[in-house]
N, C-alpha and C positions, 0 to 999 in steps of 0.2 A: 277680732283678735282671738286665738283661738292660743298662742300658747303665750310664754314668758322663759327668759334664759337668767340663769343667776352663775357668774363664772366667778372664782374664785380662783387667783393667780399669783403666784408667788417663787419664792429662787431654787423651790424643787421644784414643784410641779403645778400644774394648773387644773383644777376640777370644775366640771359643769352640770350643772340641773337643770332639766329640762320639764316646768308646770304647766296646769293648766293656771289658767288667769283668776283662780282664787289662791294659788300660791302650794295646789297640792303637786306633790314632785311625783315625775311619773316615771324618768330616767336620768341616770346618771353614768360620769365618763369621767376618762382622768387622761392626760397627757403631761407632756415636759414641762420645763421651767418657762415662767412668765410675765419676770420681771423688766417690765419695760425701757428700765433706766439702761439695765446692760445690758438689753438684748431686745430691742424694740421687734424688729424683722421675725426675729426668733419667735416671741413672746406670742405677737400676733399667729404665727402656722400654729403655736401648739393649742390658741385659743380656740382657733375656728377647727381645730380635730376634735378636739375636748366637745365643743358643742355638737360637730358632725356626729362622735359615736354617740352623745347623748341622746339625740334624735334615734337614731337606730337601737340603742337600749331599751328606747323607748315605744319599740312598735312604728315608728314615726317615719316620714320620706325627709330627709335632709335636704330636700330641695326647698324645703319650706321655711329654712334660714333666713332669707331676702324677707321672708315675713312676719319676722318673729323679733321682739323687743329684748333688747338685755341690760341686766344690770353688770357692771362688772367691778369686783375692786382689787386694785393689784397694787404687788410692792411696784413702788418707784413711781408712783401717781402723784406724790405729793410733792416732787419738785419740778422744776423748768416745764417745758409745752410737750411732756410726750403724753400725758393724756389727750390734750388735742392734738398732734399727731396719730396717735391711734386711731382715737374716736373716728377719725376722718377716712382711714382705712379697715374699718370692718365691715363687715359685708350684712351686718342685721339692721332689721329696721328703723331703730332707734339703739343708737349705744351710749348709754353712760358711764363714762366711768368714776370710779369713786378709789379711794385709798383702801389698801387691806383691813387699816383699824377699821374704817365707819364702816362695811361690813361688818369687821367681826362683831365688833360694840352693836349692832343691831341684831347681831345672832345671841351674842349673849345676854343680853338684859332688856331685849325689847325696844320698846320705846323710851321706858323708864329712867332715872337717876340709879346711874351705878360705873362701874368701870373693868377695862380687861387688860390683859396684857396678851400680848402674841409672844408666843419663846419659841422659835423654831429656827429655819436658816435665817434668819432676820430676826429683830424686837420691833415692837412697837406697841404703843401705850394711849389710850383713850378712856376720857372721864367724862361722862355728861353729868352737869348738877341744874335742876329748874330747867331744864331744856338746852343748854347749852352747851356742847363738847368743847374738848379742850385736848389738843394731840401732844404726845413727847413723841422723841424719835423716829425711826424710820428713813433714818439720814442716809442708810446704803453699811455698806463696810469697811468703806473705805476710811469714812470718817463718826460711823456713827454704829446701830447695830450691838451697842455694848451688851454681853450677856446672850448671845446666839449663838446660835448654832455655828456658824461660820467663824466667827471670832474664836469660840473655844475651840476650834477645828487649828484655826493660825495660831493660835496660844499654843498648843497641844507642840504642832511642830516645831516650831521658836524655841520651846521647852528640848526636845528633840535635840534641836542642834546644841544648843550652849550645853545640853549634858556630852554629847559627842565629844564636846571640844574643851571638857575640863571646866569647863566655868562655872555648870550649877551640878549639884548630887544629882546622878540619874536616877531609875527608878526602873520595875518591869513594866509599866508603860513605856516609857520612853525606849527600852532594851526591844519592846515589841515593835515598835513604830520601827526603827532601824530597819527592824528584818524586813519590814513593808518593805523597806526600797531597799532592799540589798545590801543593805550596812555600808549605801554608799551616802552620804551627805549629798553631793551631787546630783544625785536623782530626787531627792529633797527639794533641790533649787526648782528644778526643772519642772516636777510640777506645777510650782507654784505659779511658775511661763505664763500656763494658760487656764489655771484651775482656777474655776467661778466660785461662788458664794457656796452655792451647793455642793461644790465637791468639796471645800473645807469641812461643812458643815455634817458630810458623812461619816467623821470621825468624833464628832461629840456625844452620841450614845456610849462608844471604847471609853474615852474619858469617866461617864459618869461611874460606866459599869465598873473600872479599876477605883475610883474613888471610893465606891462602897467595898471592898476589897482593902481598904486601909493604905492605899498606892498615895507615895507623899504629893510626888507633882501632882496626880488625878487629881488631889482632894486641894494644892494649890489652887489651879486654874478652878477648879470649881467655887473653892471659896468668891476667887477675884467675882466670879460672872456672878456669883448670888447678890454679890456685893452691889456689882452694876444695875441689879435688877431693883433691887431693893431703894436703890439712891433713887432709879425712877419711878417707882411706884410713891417713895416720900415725897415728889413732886408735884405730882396728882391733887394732895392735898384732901386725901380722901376722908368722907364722914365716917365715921364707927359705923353708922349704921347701915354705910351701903354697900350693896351686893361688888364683889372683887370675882369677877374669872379669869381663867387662867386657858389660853389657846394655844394650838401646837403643839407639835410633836414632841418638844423637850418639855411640855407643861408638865405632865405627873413626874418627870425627874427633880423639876421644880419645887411643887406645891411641898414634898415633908423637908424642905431645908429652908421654907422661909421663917421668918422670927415670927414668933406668934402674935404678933399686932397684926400681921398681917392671914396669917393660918386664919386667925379669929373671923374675919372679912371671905374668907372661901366659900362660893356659892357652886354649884354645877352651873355650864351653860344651860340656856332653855335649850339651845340651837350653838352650829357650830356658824362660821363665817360665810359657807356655801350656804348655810340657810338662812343666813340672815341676807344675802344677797337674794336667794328667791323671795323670802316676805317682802323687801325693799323693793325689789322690780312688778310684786302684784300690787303692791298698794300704789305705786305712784302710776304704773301705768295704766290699774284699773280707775283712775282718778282722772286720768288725760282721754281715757277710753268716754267716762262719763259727762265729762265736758264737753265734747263734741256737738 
């Protein structure tokens, strides 16, 4: 066994690291979205390009996929059979896959007792205590995702219309979002037809940014999502003394508006989620390697 792949996949995009088999990274690659629940077919093309140019970043012949072991942890792994349906259609040696948290929680804190949360087009929330994890969230957006990127995105437009239509005080968020679509409502709906998690989820940096700005709805929807975050971090049940990260792309818009019980608990990751998928795939595969 000469290499190891660590993919990290989610409802933007999917990124992959390409090691050797003590976990040092020697290339990396990005591609599309690669959340399995809503877009299994999809998920899978952008994983195996993701790996493809990793290999090639890497110096490497991608023909050498068929030989190469992966970790992989994506949104929408932790419900119904589409992790085994995946698993069963990738084309590396060995595929496992795991959930976004149990990556990220092994980027962030190691092996160790501590806990993370993902804030990005998705939530999702993982605590190990004595060895043991413990997951919130991760439900999708349909029904779960509270405090995302995608949700603030549907918040944002929801807000949108009922100022259009008299019902709530608008706002220059909201007066800006119109012009997005033409200051027609209409084009609003239409959107929403076929826009995924991530393309809600492209409008939650606009929000944050108008909310530091003093923008009333910004600094609404903002509050609600802090709120949501925070209800699930209270569930965690977490010690004073253990290490709290924070992953994703909406994390540092995050991190200076939580309550300070929780500020107090703010550690740097060691590692982000892509690396905690490469350390996860050297150690267990170099462990399957040694058993042999």
């Amino acid at each position: 066994m000469n290499f190891v792949l660590g993919i990290d996949g989610g409802g933007t995009s999917c990124r992959a690291a390409l090691a050797t088999g003590d976990g040092a990274v020697i290339g990396r690659a990005k591609s599309g979205a690669a959340n399995i629940r809503t877009d299994l077919t999809g998920a899978r093309t952008h994983i195996v390009e993701a790996a493809r140019q990793a290999f090639i970043a890497a110096g490497q012949d991608p023909d050498l996929i068929p030989q190469t072991p992966a970790i992989l942890g994506l949104a929408g792994a932790n419900v119904g059979t589409y992790r085994q349906q995946l698993e069963a259609i990738l084309p590396f040696s060995i595929s496992r896959v795991e959930t976004d948290a149990e990556i990220a929680l092994e980027g962030a804190v190691g092996s160790g007792d501590g806990a993370m949360a993902i804030l990005g087009t998705g939530t999702a929330y993982m605590a190990r205590k004595g060895g043991t994890s413990r997951a919130i969230g991760g439900w999708g957006f349909q029904v779960g995702d509270q405090g995302s990127g995608a949700r603030i995105g549907r918040d944002l437009l929801e807000q949108t219309l009922l100022a259009h239509d008299g019902v709530r005080q608008g706002s220059p968020l909201t007066d800006s979002m119109m012009a997005t679509f033409r200051n027609n409502p209409e084009d609003v709906v239409e959107f929403t037809t076929n826009a995924k998690p991530g393309d809600f989820g492209g409008f939650a940096p606009k929000v944050f940014e108008h909310a530091g700005k003093g923008d009333a709805v910004a600094n609404w929807i903002v509050d609600k999502a802090v709120g949501d975050v925070e209800a699930s971090l209270g569930a965690l049940d977490l010690s004073h003394d253990a290490p709290l990260c924070l992953l994703g792309g909406l994390a540092p818009l995050y991190a200076p508006r939580l309550s300070q019980r929780y500020q107090a608990l703010l550690k740097a990751p060691l590692d982000d989620a892509l690396g905690g998928a490469v350390q996860m795939a050297a150690r267990i595969f170099a462990k399957a390697e040694a058993a042999r």
